[in-house]
N, C-alpha and C positions, 0 to 999 in steps of 0.2 A: 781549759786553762783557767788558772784563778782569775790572774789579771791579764790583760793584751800586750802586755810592755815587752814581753820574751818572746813571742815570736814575732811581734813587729820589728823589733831589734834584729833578730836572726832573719827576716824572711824579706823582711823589707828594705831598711837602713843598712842591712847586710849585703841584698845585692847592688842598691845601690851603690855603696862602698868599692863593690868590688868592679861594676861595671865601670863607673868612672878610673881605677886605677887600672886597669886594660885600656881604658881611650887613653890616658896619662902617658902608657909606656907604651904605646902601640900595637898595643896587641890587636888584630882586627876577628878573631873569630872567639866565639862562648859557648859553650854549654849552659844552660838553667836549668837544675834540675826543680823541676815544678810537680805536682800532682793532680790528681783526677782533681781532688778537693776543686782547684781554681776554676773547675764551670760546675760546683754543685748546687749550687742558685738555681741554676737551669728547672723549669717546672719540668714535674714527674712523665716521664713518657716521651720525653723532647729526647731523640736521640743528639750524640753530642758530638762534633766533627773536629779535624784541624782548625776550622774555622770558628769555633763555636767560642762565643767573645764571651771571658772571665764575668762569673757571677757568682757571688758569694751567701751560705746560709748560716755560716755561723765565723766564730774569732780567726779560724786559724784557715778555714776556705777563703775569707778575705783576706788575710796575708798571702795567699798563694797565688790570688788575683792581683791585687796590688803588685808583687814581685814581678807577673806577666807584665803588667800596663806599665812598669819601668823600664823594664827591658825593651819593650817595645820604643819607647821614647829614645832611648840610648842608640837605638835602631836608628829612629828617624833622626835625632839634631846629629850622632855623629858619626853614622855609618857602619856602626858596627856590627858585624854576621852574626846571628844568636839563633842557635838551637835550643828552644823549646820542648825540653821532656816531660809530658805528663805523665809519671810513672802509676805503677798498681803500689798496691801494699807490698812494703817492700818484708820477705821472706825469705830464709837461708833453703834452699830447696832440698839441699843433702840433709840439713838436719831439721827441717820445718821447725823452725823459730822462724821466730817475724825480729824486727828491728832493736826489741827490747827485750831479748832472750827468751821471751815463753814460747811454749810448744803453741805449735800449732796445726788444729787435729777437722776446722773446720773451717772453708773459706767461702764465701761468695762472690768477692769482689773480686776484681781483676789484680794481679799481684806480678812482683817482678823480684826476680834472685838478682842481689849484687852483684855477681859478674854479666848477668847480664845486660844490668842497667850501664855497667862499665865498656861493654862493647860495644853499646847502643853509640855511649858518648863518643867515642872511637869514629865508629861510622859517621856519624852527625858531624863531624869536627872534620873527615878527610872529603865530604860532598864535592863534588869540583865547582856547585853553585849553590850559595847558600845566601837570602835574605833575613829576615826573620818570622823563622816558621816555629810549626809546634808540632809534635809527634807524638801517638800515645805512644806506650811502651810499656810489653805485658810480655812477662814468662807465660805464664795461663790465662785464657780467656774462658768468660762465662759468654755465656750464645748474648749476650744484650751487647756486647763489646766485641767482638771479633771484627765487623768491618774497622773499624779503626786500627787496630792491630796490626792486621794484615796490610791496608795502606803504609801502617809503617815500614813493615817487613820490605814493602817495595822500594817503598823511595828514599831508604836507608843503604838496603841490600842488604839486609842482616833476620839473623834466623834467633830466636833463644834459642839454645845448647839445650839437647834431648837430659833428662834429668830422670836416671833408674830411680831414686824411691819416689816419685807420682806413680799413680795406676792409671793406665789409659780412662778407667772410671772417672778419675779425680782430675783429669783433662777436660773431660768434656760437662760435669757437672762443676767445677770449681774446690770441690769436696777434697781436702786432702791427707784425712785419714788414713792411715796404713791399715 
Protein backbone atom coordinates (compact mmCIF):
# COMPACT_ATOMS: atom_id res chain seq x y z
CA UNK A 1 0.00 0.00 0.00
CA UNK A 2 1.28 3.49 -0.68
CA UNK A 3 -0.11 4.95 2.24
CA UNK A 4 -2.04 3.22 5.43
CA UNK A 5 -5.12 5.51 5.37
CA UNK A 6 -7.26 2.91 2.88
CA UNK A 7 -7.09 0.00 4.58
CA UNK A 8 -7.22 1.55 7.99
CA UNK A 9 -10.46 3.26 6.76
CA UNK A 10 -11.80 -0.17 5.20
CA UNK A 11 -10.45 -2.68 7.81
CA UNK A 12 -10.49 -0.91 10.81
CA UNK A 13 -12.88 2.42 11.08
CA UNK A 14 -14.86 0.13 8.92
CA UNK A 15 -15.61 -2.56 11.35
CA UNK A 16 -15.71 -0.48 13.76
CA UNK A 17 -18.51 1.43 12.08
CA UNK A 18 -20.28 -1.59 11.43
CA UNK A 19 -19.85 -3.44 14.75
CA UNK A 20 -21.33 -0.45 16.64
CA UNK A 21 -24.28 -0.08 14.16
CA UNK A 22 -25.28 -3.97 14.87
CA UNK A 23 -24.97 -3.14 18.91
CA UNK A 24 -27.25 0.30 17.79
CA UNK A 25 -29.98 -1.80 16.19
CA UNK A 26 -29.65 -5.02 18.04
CA UNK A 27 -28.39 -7.01 16.11
CA UNK A 28 -26.55 -9.84 18.50
CA UNK A 29 -24.57 -12.10 16.22
CA UNK A 30 -21.35 -10.99 13.20
CA UNK A 31 -19.44 -12.50 11.00
CA UNK A 32 -15.69 -10.83 10.41
CA UNK A 33 -14.41 -11.63 7.78
CA UNK A 34 -10.51 -11.42 8.66
CA UNK A 35 -7.35 -13.15 7.19
CA UNK A 36 -4.43 -15.50 7.79
CA UNK A 37 -2.60 -11.87 7.39
CA UNK A 38 -3.82 -10.96 11.18
CA UNK A 39 -1.28 -13.62 13.13
CA UNK A 40 1.58 -12.98 10.43
CA UNK A 41 3.75 -11.43 12.99
CA UNK A 42 3.78 -14.70 14.38
CA UNK A 43 7.87 -15.86 14.36
CA UNK A 44 8.56 -18.30 11.46
CA UNK A 45 7.70 -21.92 12.58
CA UNK A 46 5.15 -20.94 15.42
CA UNK A 47 2.25 -23.07 14.20
CA UNK A 48 -0.90 -20.82 14.39
CA UNK A 49 -4.21 -21.87 16.24
CA UNK A 50 -7.84 -20.42 17.10
CA UNK A 51 -6.04 -19.01 19.67
CA UNK A 52 -3.09 -17.59 18.37
CA UNK A 53 -3.46 -13.68 19.38
CA UNK A 54 -3.27 -11.09 16.23
CA UNK A 55 0.33 -10.00 15.39
CA UNK A 56 1.27 -8.04 12.60
CA UNK A 57 4.46 -7.70 9.95
CA UNK A 58 3.61 -5.26 7.71
CA UNK A 59 0.41 -2.14 6.77
CA UNK A 60 -2.41 -4.27 6.00
CA UNK A 61 -1.54 -7.63 8.41
CA UNK A 62 -1.88 -4.82 11.15
CA UNK A 63 -5.12 -3.68 9.88
CA UNK A 64 -6.47 -7.21 10.06
CA UNK A 65 -5.17 -7.45 13.69
CA UNK A 66 -6.52 -4.34 14.66
CA UNK A 67 -10.00 -5.33 13.08
CA UNK A 68 -9.76 -8.71 15.47
CA UNK A 69 -8.83 -6.65 18.62
CA UNK A 70 -12.04 -4.59 17.84
CA UNK A 71 -14.14 -7.05 17.52
CA UNK A 72 -13.09 -8.51 20.32
CA UNK A 73 -13.78 -5.39 22.45
CA UNK A 74 -17.44 -5.12 20.93
CA UNK A 75 -17.46 -8.70 22.37
CA UNK A 76 -16.46 -7.77 25.78
CA UNK A 77 -18.17 -4.06 26.58
CA UNK A 78 -21.47 -5.31 24.57
CA UNK A 79 -22.03 -8.73 24.19
CA UNK A 80 -21.95 -9.22 20.89
CA UNK A 81 -21.42 -12.98 19.22
CA UNK A 82 -18.68 -12.51 16.49
CA UNK A 83 -17.46 -15.07 14.21
CA UNK A 84 -14.01 -14.71 13.30
CA UNK A 85 -12.88 -15.95 9.81
CA UNK A 86 -9.37 -16.04 8.99
CA UNK A 87 -9.75 -16.86 5.49
CA UNK A 88 -6.83 -18.17 2.67
CA UNK A 89 -6.35 -16.30 -0.59
CA UNK A 90 -9.28 -15.85 -1.71
CA UNK A 91 -9.79 -17.74 -5.41
CA UNK A 92 -12.61 -18.48 -7.93
CA UNK A 93 -11.84 -22.24 -8.00
CA UNK A 94 -14.02 -22.87 -11.31
CA UNK A 95 -12.01 -20.33 -12.98
CA UNK A 96 -8.66 -20.03 -10.87
CA UNK A 97 -8.70 -16.27 -10.58
CA UNK A 98 -7.93 -14.92 -7.32
CA UNK A 99 -9.75 -11.68 -6.02
CA UNK A 100 -8.40 -9.45 -8.72
CA UNK A 101 -9.17 -11.30 -11.83
CA UNK A 102 -5.80 -12.90 -12.75
CA UNK A 103 -5.21 -16.43 -13.45
CA UNK A 104 -4.04 -18.30 -11.19
CA UNK A 105 -1.71 -21.14 -12.15
CA UNK A 106 0.31 -21.48 -8.84
CA UNK A 107 -0.46 -21.46 -5.14
CA UNK A 108 1.15 -22.16 -1.75
CA UNK A 109 -0.79 -20.66 0.64
CA UNK A 110 -3.96 -21.81 2.04
CA UNK A 111 -6.77 -20.15 -0.19
CA UNK A 112 -10.57 -20.13 -0.03
CA UNK A 113 -13.46 -19.98 -3.12
CA UNK A 114 -16.30 -17.46 -2.44
CA UNK A 115 -18.87 -19.69 -2.07
CA UNK A 116 -17.15 -21.22 0.21
CA UNK A 117 -16.22 -18.61 2.36
CA UNK A 118 -20.03 -17.72 2.04
CA UNK A 119 -21.20 -20.96 3.57
CA UNK A 120 -18.68 -20.88 6.22
CA UNK A 121 -20.53 -17.52 7.23
CA UNK A 122 -23.69 -19.38 7.08
CA UNK A 123 -22.51 -22.09 9.47
CA UNK A 124 -20.67 -19.57 11.83
CA UNK A 125 -23.76 -17.34 12.08
CA UNK A 126 -26.53 -20.54 12.71
CA UNK A 127 -23.91 -22.25 15.83
CA UNK A 128 -26.42 -22.72 18.62
CA UNK A 129 -23.35 -21.16 20.90
CA UNK A 130 -21.37 -18.66 19.87
CA UNK A 131 -18.88 -16.11 21.87
CA UNK A 132 -16.16 -14.67 20.08
CA UNK A 133 -14.08 -17.08 18.37
CA UNK A 134 -12.06 -17.37 15.24
CA UNK A 135 -11.98 -20.03 12.60
CA UNK A 136 -9.53 -20.56 9.74
CA UNK A 137 -11.15 -21.34 6.66
CA UNK A 138 -9.67 -22.87 3.65
CA UNK A 139 -11.06 -24.50 0.25
CA UNK A 140 -7.26 -26.10 0.12
CA UNK A 141 -4.95 -26.83 2.42
CA UNK A 142 -1.11 -26.89 2.29
CA UNK A 143 0.20 -29.96 4.91
CA UNK A 144 1.55 -26.52 7.20
CA UNK A 145 -2.30 -25.63 7.81
CA UNK A 146 -4.64 -28.43 7.72
CA UNK A 147 -4.96 -28.90 11.63
CA UNK A 148 -6.62 -25.75 11.59
CA UNK A 149 -8.71 -26.47 8.81
CA UNK A 150 -10.09 -29.33 9.75
CA UNK A 151 -10.92 -27.99 13.45
CA UNK A 152 -12.86 -25.82 11.51
CA UNK A 153 -14.54 -28.18 9.39
CA UNK A 154 -15.72 -29.55 13.05
CA UNK A 155 -16.81 -27.04 14.97
CA UNK A 156 -18.67 -25.31 12.15
CA UNK A 157 -19.88 -28.72 10.60
CA UNK A 158 -19.13 -27.63 7.22
CA UNK A 159 -17.09 -29.25 4.34
CA UNK A 160 -15.69 -26.89 1.23
CA UNK A 161 -17.80 -28.16 -1.98
CA UNK A 162 -15.59 -30.91 -3.95
CA UNK A 163 -14.35 -28.41 -6.93
CA UNK A 164 -13.67 -30.65 -10.73
CA UNK A 165 -10.98 -28.21 -12.04
CA UNK A 166 -8.33 -28.90 -8.93
CA UNK A 167 -6.31 -32.06 -9.45
CA UNK A 168 -6.17 -34.31 -6.53
CA UNK A 169 -2.13 -33.16 -7.24
CA UNK A 170 -3.05 -29.55 -6.73
CA UNK A 171 -4.98 -30.56 -3.22
CA UNK A 172 -2.38 -31.90 -1.51
CA UNK A 173 0.65 -29.85 -2.77
CA UNK A 174 -1.45 -26.33 -3.05
CA UNK A 175 -0.36 -26.23 -6.69
CA UNK A 176 -3.17 -25.23 -8.91
CA UNK A 177 -2.09 -25.65 -12.23
CA UNK A 178 -4.31 -27.43 -14.85
Amino acid sequence: YENPFGPYNANVTGTANLLYAAHKHGIKRVCLISSEAAVAGRPDGVPHTPKTRPSAKDVYSATKACQEITAEAFHRQFGLEIAILRIGYVVDLNENLDKYGSKVSDCNVPIIDPRDCGDAVRCALELPVLSCQVFYVYSLFTPENGPEGFATYTALNWKPQPNSSVTPNALQTGNLAK
